[in-house]
N, C-alpha and C positions, 0 to 999 in steps of 0.2 A: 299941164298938158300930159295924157299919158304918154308912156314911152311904146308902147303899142294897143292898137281900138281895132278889132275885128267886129263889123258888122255884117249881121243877116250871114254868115257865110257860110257857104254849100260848097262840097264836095262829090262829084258822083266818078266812076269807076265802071266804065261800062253800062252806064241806066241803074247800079245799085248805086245807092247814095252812102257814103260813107260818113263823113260831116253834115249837119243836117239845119243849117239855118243857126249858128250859135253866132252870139254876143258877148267880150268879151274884153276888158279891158286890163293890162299890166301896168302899172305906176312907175314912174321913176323910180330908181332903188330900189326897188318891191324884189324877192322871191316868188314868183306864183308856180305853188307845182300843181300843172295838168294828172289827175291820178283816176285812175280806170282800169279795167281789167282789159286782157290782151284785145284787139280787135274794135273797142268801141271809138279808135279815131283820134287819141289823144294824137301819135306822131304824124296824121297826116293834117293834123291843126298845125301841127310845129313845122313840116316842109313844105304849110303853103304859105307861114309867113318867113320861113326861110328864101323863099322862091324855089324851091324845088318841085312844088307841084304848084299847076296851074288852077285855081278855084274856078265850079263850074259858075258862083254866083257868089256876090259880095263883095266886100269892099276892104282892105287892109290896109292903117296907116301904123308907119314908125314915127315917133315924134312930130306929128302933124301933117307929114308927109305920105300923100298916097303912092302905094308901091303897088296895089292891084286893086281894079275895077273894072267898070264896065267898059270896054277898049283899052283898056291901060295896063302894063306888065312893066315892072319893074326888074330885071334880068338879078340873079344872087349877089352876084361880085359887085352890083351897084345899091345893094340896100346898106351899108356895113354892120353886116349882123354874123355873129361868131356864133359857129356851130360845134359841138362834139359830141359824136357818133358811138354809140352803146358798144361797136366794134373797135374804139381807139380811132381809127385810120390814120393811124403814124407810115410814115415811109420807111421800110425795111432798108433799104440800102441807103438812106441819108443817117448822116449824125443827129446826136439830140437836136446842136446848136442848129443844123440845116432846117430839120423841122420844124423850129420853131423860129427861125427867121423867113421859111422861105414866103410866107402873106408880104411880108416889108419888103421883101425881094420883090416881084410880081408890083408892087406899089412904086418901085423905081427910089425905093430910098436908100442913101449912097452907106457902102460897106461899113464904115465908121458908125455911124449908126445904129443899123442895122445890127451890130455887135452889143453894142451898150445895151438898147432897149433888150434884147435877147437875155442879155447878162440883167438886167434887174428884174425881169417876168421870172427866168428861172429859178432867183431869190424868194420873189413872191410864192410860188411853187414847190418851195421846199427840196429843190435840183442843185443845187453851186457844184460845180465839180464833176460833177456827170456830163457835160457837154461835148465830149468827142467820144461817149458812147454807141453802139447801136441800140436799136429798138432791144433785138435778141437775147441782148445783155442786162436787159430791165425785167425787172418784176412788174403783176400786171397794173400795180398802181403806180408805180414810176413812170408807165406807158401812158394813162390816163392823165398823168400830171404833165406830162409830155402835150397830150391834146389840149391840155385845159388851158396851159402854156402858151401853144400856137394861137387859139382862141382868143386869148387876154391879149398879144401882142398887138392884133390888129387895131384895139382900144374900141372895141366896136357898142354901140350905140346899146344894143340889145344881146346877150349872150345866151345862145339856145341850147338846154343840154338836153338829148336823147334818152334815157335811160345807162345814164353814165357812169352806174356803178354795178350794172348786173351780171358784172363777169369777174366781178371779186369776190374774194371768200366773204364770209360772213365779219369775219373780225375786222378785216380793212375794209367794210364797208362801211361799217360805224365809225372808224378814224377819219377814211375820209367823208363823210356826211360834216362832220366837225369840219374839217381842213375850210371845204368849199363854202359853209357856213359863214365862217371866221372871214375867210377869203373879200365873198361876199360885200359883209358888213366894212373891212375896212378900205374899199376900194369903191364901194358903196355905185355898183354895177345892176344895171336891172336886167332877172336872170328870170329864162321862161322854162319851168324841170319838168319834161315828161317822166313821170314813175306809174309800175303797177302796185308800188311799194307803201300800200299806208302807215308803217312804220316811219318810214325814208320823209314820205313829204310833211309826216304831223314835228317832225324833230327840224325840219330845216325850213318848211314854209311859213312866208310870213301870211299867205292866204290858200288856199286848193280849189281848186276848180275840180268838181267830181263828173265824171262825164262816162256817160253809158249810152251804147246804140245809137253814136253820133248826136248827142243832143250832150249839155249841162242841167244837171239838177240841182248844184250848189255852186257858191261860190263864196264863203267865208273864211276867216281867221281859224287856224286848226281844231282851237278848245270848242268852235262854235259847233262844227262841223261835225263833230266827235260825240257832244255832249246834248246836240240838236239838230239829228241832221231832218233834210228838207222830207225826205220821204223814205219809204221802207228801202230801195233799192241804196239810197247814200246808208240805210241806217246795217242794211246785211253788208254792203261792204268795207265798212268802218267796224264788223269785229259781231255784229247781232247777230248771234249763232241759234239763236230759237225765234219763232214769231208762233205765240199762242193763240186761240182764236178767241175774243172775248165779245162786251157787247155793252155800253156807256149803262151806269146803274145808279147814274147822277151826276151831281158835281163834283170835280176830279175823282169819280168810282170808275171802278169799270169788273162786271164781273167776269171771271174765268170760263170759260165752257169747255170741260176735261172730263167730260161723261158724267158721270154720275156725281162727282164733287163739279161745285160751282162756287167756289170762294168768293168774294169781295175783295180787291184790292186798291191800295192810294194810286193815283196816276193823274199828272197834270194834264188837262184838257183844256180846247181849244176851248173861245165860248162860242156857245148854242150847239155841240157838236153832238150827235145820237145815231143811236143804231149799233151796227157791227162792226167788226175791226181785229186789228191782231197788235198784238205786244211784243214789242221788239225787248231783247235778253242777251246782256252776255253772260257770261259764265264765270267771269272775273266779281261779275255782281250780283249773284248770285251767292247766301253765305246760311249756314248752319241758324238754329236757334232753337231753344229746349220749348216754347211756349209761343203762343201768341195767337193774337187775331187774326191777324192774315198770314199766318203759317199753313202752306204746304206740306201735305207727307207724301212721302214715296220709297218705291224700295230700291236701293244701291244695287245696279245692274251690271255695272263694267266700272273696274277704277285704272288708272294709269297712274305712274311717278313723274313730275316732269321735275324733280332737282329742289328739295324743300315743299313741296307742297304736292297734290292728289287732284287730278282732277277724274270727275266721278259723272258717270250716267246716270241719271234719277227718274225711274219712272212713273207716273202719274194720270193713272187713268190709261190712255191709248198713245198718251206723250211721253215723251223722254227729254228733259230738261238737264242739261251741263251745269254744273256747277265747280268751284276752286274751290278748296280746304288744305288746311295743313292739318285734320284731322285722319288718323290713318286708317278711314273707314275701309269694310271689307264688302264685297259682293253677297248680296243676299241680306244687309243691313238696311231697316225699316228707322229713316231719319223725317226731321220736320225742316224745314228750311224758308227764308223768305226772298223773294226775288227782288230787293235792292230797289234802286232805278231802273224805273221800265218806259218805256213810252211806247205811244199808242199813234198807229195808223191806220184810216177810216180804209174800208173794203175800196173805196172809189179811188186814191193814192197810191193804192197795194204797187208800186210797177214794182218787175222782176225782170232781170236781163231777158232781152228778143218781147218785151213788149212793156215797151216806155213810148210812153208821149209823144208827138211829135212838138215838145214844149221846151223853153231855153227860162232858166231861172238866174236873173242878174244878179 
């Protein structure tokens, strides 16, 4: 049984629909991080199974149990589902230890208690000893660990995180991505992580739900999503930094269309697929070569140092293709290169944020 099944479920916001008919289900002990850029609805999927917002249509169950439908509302405090808010929402004027007892307080569970389970969450959490601190007196991921703390106390069925690390540095966001990973796995919790972060959700989830303009368009295992995703809009926000326009020139061909050069290059294809299309690129896959058949030239336009390696503007015809080198090319350098793994999107799947599908991919 999953640990939570969204069906058909709608959102609207004044007559603009924000959530749009999506399907959706979390596993037991599963990680599934919702990931999307700002705006396309990931967090109002998360506070309408939190019960924070009320769905215009659909159906949401917690481990078999319906908590919203058609007449039926399920109030927050009665679903037991643990939430942590991209803001912390720690209590400035309670202690760590209040904070994070006070769910068991509010449950009527007696002070004895109350102490212990506080006292071994904030173990789990990596806190011992901090618990007559304030908020004030925390760093911003001791405050997080604070929430994630309160959260975990209540032992809740499903644990929702918000965007729960975007207000730490860069450094303690990779420790704790680990922390909550590790967490996680030995406590073997099933956790719903909203991020706009595809770094964030390809290192900590065990599947992503990619979701653009209130709809889903994927919903696979990281490597899948990464290395196949369902269509151009999964494939530019998973890191595809160019889309060239080409046109099927056989089986697995497809040729270039860059003005006057028209290359042949390898590309896996659908079967029976034809016509036009663009080739999804990143820049990481993109690499040098002195020769070849399906070598590219173009002249070095712009280069940058990012710390060991170069990465360089390549232009080609009226295109400008990225590419990564640790060669210390210069501007104004006439190189050959070949574009790696490419994959290929039919003109009819092209979507681009503000105009996707009204379509939900399981």
């Amino acid at each position: 049984m999953p640990a939570v099944e969204l069906q058909n479920l709608w959102k609207d916001f004044h007559s603009v629909p924000a959530v749009c008919g999506i399907h959706l289900s979390v596993q037991e002990g599963e990680l599934l991080a919702l990931l999307g850029p700002s705006g396309c609805g990931k967090t109002t999927t998360l506070r309408t199974v939190a019960g924070f917002e009320v769905p215009t249509a659909g159906e949401i169950r917690i481990r078999g149990k319906t908590v919203s439908g058609p007449g039926h509302f399920v109030p927050p405090e009665a679903r037991n589902v643990g939430m942590v808010f991209q803001s912390y929402a720690v209590w400035p004027h309670m202690t760590v230890e209040a904070n994070v007892a006070y769910p068991l307080k509010l449950r009527g569970v007696p002070p004895a208690e109350r102490r212990e389970r506080t006292r071994r969450v904030l173990e789990l959490v990596q806190l011992p000893g901090l618990e007559f601190r304030f908020p004030h007196q925390l760093s911003g991921g001791q405050q997080q660990r604070v929430a994630l703390a309160r959260a975990l106390n209540m032992e809740p069925a499903v644990l929702l995180l918000d965007e729960p690390l975007s207000n730490l540095d860069a450094q303690l966001r990779k420790e704790m991505r680990l922390e909550i990973k590790a967490l996680q796995r030995r406590l073997g919790i099933t956790i719903l992580y909203v991020t706009h972060d595809q770094e964030e959700a390809l290192t900590m989830a065990d599947r992503i739900a990619v979701m653009g303009s209130g709809v889903i368009h994927q919903v696979a295992p990281p490597e899948e999503v990464f290395e196949e995703p369902a269509d151009r809009f999964v494939a530019e926000f998973m890191g595809c930094t160019t889309f060239l326009p080409c046109e099927v020139a056989g089986v697995n061909r497809v040729r270039l269309l860059l003005g006057e050069e028209a290359p042949t290059v390898s590309c896996p294809l659908p079967s029976g697929v034809s016509g036009r299309g663009v080739l999804g690129i990143r820049a990481q896959e993109a690499h040098l070569i002195r020769d070849g058949s399906e070598a590219l030239t173009g002249r070095v336009t712009l280069r940058t140092y990012r710390g060991g390696s170069f990465e360089v503007r390549v232009q080609v015809g009226k295109h400008v293709i990225p590419l990564i080198t640790t060669t210390p090319l210069r501007e104004g350098d006439t190189v050959q290169f070949a574009l790696g793994p490419v994959r290929f999107f039919p003109d009819v799947s092209c979507a681009i944020p503000g105009e996707v599908p009204q379509a939900t991919v399981m």
